[in-house]
N, C-alpha and C positions, 0 to 999 in steps of 0.2 A: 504494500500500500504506500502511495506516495506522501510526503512528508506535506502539509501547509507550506512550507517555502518552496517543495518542489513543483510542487504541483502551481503554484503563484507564478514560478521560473518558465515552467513550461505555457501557460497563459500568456507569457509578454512575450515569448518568443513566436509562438502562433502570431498575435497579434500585430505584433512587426514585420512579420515575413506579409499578412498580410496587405497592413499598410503600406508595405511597399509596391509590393504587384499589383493591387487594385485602388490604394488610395479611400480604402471606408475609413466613416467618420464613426464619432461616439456609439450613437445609437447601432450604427449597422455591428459593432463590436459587440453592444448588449447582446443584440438579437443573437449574434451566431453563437455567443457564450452560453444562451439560454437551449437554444437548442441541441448544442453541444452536448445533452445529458441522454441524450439516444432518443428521448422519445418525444415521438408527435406530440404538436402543438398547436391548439388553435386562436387564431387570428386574435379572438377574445383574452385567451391567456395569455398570449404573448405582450398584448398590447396593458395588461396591468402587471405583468412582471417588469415591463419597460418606463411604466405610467408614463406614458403616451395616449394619443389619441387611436383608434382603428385608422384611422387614412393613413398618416404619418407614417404608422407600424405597418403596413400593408405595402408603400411606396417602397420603406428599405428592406420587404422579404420581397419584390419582386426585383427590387435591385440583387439581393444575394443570390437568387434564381436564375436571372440574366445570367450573372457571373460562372454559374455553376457551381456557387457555396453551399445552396439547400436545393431542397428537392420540396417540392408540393404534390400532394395528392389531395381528390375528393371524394370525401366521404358521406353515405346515406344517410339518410335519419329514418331508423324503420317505420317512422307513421308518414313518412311521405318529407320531401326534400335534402335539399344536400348542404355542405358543408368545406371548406378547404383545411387539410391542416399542414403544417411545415414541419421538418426534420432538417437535419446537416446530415452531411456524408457520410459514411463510414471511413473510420481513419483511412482502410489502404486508397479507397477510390481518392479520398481529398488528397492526399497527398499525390496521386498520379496527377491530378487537376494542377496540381503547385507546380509539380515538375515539369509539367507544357507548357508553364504559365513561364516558368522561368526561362526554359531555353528560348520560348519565345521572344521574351523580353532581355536574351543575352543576343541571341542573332541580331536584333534588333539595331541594340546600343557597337553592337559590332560592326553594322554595315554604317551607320552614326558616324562611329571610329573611323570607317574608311572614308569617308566621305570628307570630314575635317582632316584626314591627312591629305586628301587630294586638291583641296580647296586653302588650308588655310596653311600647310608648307611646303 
């Protein structure tokens, strides 16, 4: 079991890899910490675990979604209607997701690189 300061270590380091590769803000940090726990979540919980409003709360899980941070599904309501609720990845998936993310954004800064060598010496 991991210690409180380890497991705090391992939170800022998530949280930096992903500020760097996607740039989220506060909130999109709550949300993904909150789901972070394995299990679905809906819109309604999330949104008082974050105390925020549902729109608000709803804008930065389709922003994590976009990204490929969480996943949504919808769910029935057995007397009739549905429901959405939100997860995060499973660690191996998220981290392959990091790892595209990264080479992505190394090739990137790399043809960057080339270009300021060809242009600015």
């Amino acid at each position: 079991m991991l210690s409180l300061t380890q497991s705090k270590r391992k939170k800022i380091v998530c949280n930096d890899l992903l500020s760097c590769l996607y740039g989220l803000n506060e909130i999109d940090f709550k949300i993904f910490n909150i789901l972070s726990d394995k299990e679905a979540k809906s819109l309604d919980q999330i949104a008082l675990e974050v105390k925020r409003n549902r729109t608000t709360v709803y804008k930065n899980l389709q922003r994590l979604t976009s990204l490929g941070l969480a996943k949504k599904e919808m769910k029935c309501i057995e007397k009739g209607g549905q429901y959405l609720v939100f997860r995060s990845l499973e660690l191996p998936e998220l981290r392959r997701v990091l790892e595209i993310k990264v080479k992505e954004t190394k090739d990137k800064l790399d043809a960057l690189l080339s270009k300021f060598n060809e242009y600015c010496c």
